[in-house]
C-alpha positions in Angstrom: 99.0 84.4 -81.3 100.5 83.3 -78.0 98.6 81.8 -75.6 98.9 83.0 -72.0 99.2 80.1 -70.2 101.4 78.0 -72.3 104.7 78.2 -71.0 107.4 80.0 -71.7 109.3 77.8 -74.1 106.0 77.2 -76.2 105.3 81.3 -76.2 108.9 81.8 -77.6 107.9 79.4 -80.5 105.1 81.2 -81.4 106.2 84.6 -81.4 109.5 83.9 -83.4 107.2 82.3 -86.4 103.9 84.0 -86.2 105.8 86.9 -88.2 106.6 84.1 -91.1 104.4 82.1 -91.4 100.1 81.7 -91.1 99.7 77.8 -91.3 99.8 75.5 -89.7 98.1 77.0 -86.4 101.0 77.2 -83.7 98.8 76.0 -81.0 100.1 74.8 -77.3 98.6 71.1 -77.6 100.5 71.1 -80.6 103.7 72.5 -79.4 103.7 70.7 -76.4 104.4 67.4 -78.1 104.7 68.2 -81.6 104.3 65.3 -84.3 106.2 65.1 -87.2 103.7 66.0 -89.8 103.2 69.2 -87.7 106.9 69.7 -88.3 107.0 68.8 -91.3 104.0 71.8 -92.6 106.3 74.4 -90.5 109.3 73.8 -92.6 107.5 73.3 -95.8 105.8 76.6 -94.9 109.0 78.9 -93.8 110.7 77.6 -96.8 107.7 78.7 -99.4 107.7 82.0 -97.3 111.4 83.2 -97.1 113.3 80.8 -99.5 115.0 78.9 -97.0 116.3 75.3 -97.7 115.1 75.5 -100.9 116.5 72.6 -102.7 117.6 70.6 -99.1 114.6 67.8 -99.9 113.5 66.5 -102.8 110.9 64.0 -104.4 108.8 62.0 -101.4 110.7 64.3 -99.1 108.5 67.2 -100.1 105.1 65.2 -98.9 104.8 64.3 -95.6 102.6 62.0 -96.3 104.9 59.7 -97.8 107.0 59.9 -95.0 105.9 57.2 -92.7 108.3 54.9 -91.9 110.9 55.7 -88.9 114.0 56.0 -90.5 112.8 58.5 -93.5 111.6 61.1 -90.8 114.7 60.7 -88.6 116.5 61.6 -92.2 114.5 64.4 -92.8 114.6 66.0 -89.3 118.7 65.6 -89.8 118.7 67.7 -92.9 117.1 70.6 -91.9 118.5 70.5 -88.2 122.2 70.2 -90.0 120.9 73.2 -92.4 120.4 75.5 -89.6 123.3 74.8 -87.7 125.3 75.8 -91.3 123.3 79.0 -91.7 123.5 80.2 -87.6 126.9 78.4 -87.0 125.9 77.5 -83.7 125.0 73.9 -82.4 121.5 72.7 -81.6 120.8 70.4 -78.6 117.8 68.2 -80.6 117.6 64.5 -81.3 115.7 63.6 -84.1 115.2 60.1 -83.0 113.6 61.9 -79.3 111.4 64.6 -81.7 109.9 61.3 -83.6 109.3 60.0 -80.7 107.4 62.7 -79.6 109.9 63.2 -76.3 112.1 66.1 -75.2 108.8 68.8 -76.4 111.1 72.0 -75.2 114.6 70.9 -77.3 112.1 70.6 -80.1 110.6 73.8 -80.0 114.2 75.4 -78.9 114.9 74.2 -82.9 112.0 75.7 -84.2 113.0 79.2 -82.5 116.6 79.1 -84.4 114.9 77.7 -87.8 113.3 81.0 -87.7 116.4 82.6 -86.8 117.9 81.3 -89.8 115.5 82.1 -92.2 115.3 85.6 -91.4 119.0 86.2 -91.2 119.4 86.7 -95.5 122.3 83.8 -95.3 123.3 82.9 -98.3 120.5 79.6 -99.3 122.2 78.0 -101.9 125.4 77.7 -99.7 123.7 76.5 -96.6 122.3 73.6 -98.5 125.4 72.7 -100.3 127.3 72.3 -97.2 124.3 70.5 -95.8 123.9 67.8 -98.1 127.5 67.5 -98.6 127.9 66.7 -94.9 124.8 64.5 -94.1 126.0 62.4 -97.2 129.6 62.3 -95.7 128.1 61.2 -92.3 125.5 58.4 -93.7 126.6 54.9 -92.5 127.7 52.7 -95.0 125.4 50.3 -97.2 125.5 46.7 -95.8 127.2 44.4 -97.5 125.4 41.7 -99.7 124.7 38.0 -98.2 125.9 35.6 -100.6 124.8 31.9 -100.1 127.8 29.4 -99.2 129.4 27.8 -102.2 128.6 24.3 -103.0 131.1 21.8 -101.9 133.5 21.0 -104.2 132.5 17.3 -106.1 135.9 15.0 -106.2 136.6 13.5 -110.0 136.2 10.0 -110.1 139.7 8.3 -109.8 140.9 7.2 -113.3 141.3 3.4 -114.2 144.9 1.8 -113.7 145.5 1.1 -117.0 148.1 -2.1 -117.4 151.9 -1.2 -118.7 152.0 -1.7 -122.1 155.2 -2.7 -124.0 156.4 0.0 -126.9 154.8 -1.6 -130.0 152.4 -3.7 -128.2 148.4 -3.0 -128.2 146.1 -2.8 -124.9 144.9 -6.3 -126.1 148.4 -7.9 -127.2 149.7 -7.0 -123.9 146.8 -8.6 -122.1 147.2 -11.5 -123.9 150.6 -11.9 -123.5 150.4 -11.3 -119.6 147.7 -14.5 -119.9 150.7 -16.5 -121.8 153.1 -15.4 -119.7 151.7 -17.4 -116.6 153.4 -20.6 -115.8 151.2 -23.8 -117.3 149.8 -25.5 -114.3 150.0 -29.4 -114.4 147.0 -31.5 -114.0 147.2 -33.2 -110.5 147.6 -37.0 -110.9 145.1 -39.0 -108.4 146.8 -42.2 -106.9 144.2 -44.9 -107.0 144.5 -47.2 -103.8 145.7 -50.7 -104.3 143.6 -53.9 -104.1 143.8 -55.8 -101.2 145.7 -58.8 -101.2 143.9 -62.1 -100.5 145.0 -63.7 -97.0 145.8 -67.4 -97.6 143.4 -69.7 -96.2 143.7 -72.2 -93.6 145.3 -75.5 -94.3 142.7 -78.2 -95.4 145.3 -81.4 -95.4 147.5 -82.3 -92.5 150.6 -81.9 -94.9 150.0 -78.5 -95.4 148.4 -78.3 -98.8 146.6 -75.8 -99.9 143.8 -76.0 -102.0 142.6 -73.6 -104.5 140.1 -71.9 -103.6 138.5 -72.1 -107.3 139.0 -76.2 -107.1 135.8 -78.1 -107.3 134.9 -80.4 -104.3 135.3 -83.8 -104.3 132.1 -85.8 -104.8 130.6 -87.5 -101.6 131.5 -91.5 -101.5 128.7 -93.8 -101.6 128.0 -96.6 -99.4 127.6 -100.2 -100.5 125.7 -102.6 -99.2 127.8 -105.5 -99.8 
């Protein structure tokens, strides 16, 4: 039943869907900022009631209480907004993202006047939904691409050992050998010994000049006489 001072906007809500449905209680604190599970029992109801988007949600989408994170009612509120556009053909000025929120109360309840518009208009159900999932699927962004972790750096191959030339027919080890024999033969290095000094000739002993050997025994003293 509408309330007499609720305004106008709420009183419009409530007459279009007290003739469909008896639950959840349309009442002006409600419809004056209207939380999702509220919206969520009115759709669940009108479509038990008259058929409509039957077949637009499935699984957790049918429980509201499943439904808790942001981005899953946003999703919902898309479907069945885009589903009553298809069946009415006429554009709805609602943002889901403001409805979760619990802002723009009067766009929200200016939806929930057309939902009952298009669930009492007989349009074709199975249609409306078809074109409705076909489009919201069409218009979902796409999945973000997989992080993959940077590749390891590349590990550089140990350089390969220079391996000597080897001569046709010779082995590894014959060619080392003969590089060995191939050297020129170094000479031994020859010491010069010094040479022995040569003895300076001594000092003349006789007034004629003769020189006695050094190696000469010395002439016995003379004696004196007494005679």
């Amino acid at each position: 039943m509408a309330e007499a001072d609720a305004p106008e906007w709420i009183v419009s809500t409530q007459q279009a869907l007290e003739g469909i449905i008896k639950r959840p209680k349309l009442t002006a604190a409600l419809l004056s900022k209207p939380p999702f599970r509220f919206l969520h029992d009115i759709v669940s109801e009108v479509t038990r009631t008259t058929g409509f988007a039957d077949g637009l949600f499935q699984d957790d989408e049918l429980q509201s209480g499943k439904i808790k994170e942001k981005e899953l009612k946003i999703s919902y509120l898309n479907k069945i907004i885009k589903c009553v556009e298809v069946a009415t053909g006429s554009s709805i000025a609602v943002r889901p993202g403001k409805v979760v929120a619990g802002m723009e109360p009067e766009n929200t309840n200016a939806f929930l006047v057309q939902l009952a518009r298009a669930a009492t208009s007989g349009v074709d159900n199975a249609r409306a939904v078809a074109r409705t999932l076909d489009s919201v699927s069409s218009a979902a962004p796409p999945a973000k691409p997989t992080l993959l972790p940077p590749p390891d750096p590349p590990v550089s191959a140990p350089e390969p050992e220079r391996a000597m030339a080897v001569a046709p027919g010779m082995r590894p080890q014959d060619s080392s050998r003969e590089a060995v024999a191939a050297e020129p033969e170094r000479q031994p290095v020859q010491m010069r010994t010094a040479e022995p000094a040569k003895a300076e000739p001594a000092a003349d002993t006789a007034a004629g000049g003769h020189q006695r050997p050094s190696t000469a025994r010395r002439r016995p003293p003379k004696l004196s006489t007494n005679e």
